[in-house]
C-alpha positions in Angstrom: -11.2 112.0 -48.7 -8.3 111.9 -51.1 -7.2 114.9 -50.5 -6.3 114.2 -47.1 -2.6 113.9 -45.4 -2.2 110.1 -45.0 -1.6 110.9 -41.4 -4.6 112.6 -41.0 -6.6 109.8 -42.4 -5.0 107.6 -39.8 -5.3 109.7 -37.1 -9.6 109.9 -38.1 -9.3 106.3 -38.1 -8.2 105.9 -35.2 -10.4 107.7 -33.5 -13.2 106.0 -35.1 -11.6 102.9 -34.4 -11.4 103.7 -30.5 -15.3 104.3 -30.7 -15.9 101.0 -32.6 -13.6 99.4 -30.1 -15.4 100.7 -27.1 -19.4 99.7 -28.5 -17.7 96.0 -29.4 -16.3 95.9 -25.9 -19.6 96.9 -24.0 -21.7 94.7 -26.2 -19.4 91.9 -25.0 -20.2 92.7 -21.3 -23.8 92.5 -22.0 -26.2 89.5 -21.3 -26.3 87.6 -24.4 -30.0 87.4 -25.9 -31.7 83.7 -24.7 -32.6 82.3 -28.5 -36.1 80.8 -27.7 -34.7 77.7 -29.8 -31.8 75.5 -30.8 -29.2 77.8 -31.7 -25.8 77.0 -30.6 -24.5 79.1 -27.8 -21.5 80.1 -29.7 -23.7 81.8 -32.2 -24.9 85.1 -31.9 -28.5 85.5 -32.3 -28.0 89.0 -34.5 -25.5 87.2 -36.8 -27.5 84.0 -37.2 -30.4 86.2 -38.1 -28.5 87.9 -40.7 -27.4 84.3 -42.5 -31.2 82.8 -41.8 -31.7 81.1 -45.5 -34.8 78.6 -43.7 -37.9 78.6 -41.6 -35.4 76.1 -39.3 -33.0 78.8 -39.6 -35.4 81.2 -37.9 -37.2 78.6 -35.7 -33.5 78.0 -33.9 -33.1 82.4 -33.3 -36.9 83.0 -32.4 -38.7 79.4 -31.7 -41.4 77.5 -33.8 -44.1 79.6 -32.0 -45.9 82.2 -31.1 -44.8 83.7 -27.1 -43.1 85.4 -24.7 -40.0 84.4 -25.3 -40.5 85.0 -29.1 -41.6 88.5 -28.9 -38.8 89.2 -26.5 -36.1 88.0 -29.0 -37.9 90.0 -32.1 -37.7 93.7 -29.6 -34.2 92.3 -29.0 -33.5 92.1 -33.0 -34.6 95.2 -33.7 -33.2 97.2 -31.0 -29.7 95.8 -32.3 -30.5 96.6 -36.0 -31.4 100.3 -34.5 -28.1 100.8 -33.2 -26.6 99.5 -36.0 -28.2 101.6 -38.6 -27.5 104.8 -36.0 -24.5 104.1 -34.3 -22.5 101.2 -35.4 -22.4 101.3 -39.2 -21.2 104.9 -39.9 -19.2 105.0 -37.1 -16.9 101.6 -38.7 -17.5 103.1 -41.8 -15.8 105.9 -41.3 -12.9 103.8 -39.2 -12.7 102.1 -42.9 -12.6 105.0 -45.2 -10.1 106.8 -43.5 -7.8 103.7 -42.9 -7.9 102.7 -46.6 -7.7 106.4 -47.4 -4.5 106.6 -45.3 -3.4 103.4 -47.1 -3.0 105.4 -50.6 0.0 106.3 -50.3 1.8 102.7 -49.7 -0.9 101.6 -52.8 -3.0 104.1 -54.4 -4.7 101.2 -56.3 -5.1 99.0 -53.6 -6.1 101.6 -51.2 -8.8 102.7 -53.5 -10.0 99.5 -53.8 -10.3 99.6 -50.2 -11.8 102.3 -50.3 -14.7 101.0 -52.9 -15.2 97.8 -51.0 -15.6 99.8 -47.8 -18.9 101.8 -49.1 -20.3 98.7 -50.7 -20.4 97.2 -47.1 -21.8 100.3 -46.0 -24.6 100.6 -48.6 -25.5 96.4 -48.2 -25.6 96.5 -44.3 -28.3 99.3 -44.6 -29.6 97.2 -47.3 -29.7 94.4 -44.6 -30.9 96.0 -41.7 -34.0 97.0 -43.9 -34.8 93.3 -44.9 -33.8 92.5 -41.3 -36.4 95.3 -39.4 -39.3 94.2 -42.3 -38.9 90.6 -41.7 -39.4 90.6 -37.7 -43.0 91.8 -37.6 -44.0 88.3 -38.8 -40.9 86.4 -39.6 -42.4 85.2 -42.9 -39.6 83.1 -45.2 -42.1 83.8 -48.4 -41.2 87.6 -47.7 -39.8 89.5 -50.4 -37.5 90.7 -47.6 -35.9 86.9 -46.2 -35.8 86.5 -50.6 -33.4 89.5 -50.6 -31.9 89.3 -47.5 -29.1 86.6 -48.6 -27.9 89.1 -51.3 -28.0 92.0 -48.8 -25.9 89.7 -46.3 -23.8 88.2 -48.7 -22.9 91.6 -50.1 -21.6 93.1 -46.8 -20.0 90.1 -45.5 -18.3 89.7 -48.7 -17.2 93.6 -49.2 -15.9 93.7 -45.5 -13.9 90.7 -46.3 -12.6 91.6 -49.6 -11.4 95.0 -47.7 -9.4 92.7 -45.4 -8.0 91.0 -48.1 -6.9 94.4 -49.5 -5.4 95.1 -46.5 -3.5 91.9 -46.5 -2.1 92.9 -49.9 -1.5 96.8 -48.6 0.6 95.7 -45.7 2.6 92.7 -47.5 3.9 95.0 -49.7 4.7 97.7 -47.4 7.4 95.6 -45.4 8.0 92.0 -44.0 7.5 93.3 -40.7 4.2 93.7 -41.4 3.5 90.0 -41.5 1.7 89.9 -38.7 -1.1 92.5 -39.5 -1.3 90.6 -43.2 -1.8 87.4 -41.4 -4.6 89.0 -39.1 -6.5 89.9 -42.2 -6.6 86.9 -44.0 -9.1 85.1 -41.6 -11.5 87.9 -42.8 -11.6 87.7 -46.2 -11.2 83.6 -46.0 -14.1 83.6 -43.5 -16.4 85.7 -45.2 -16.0 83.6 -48.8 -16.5 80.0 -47.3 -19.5 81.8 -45.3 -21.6 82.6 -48.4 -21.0 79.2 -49.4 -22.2 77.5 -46.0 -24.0 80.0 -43.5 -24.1 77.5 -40.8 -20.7 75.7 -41.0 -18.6 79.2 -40.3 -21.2 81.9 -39.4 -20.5 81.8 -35.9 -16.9 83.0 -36.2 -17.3 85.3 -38.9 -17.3 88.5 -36.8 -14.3 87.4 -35.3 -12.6 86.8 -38.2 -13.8 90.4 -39.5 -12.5 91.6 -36.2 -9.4 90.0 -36.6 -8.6 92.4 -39.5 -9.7 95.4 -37.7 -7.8 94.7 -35.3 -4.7 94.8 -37.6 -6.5 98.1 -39.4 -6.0 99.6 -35.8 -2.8 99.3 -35.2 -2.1 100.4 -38.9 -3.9 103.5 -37.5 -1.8 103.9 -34.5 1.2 103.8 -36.1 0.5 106.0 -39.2 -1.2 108.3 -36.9 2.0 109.3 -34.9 4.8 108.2 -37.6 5.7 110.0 -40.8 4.5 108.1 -43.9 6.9 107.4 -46.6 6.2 109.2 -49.2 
């Protein structure tokens, strides 16, 4: 994707931005998933199940036992992961690619950077949605799958938030008026570091902080998509 006009870049960003938008927006308006334990209601299930590192971990998301309300919350699980591995992840991944690709011109370094932390997240969220979909049939913590699925979170969570600490970079050297989207990305990457340290202390505001930098990524498309870029 080099080869592409930075406008261009922005302007496919955008309009995979718009999608990931819209599916974050209508996942908001739907009824939250009941955990069948203790998990704080601030907490959503699907991310807490992604940091699990304990049987208590997993007790709080799906309950201690066997039921109802246990085998309702595993469908749940992996009807999300579906729609992640079909819908969600290539459609942000391509919002990524072509926003960092666009960014090459302010940085080429940076942007390629960017551009390399963007396809590591895409490669460990597959790599997590596998250990995620092989874990719920039983929800066994001496899997091989819960063993791998720390490294398969951690290196997602870590990629998307390196990528908005690129960004951060990419648009405090562009121009002080840019402040604003550089603060917005520095959440992310902060976030996402303290979160592979402690799971349970920040995990429930680590999308948010992700988002945060999207958000910033978006408006960087908007404005490169309908603005000359310095060349």
């Amino acid at each position: 994707m080099s080869f592409l006009p930075a406008r261009t870049a922005f302007r496919f960003s955008l309009a995979a931005g718009l999608i990931v938008l819209a599916l974050s927006v209508f996942s908001m308006l739907q009824p939250p998933p009941q955990p069948c334990g203790s998990l704080p209601k601030n907490y959503a299930p699907i991310i807490a199940f992604e940091l699990a590192r304990t049987q208590a971990d997993l007790d709080a998301i799906f309950g201690s036992t066997e039921g109802p309300c246990r085998t309702a919350m595993i469908e749940k699980m992996d009807a999300v992961n579906w729609v992640d591995a079909l819908l969600f992840v290539p459609i942000y991944g391509a919002f990524l690619l072509f926003f960092f690709t666009g960014m090459r011109e302010r940085d080429p370094r940076l942007g390629n950077a960017g551009i390399a932390a963007s396809w590591i997240a895409i490669v460990g969220d597959y790599f997590e949605n596998t250990c995620l979909m092989q874990l719920t049939p039983s929800l066994d913590v001496t899997s091989i799958w819960f063993t791998l699925l720390p490294w398969a979170t951690g290196i997602k969570w870590l990629a998307l938030g390196i990528g908005c600490g690129l960004a951060a970079a990419l648009f405090a050297t562009r121009s002080p008026r840019n402040v604003l989207l550089c603060l917005l990305c520095v959440p992310g990457f902060l976030v996402s570091v303290v979160t592979l340290i402690d799971p349970a202390k920040l995990g429930p505001y680590l999308s948010l902080a992700i988002g945060l930098g999207w958000l910033a990524f978006l408006i960087a498309a908007v404005v490169g998509s309908f603005r000359r870029v310095a060349q």
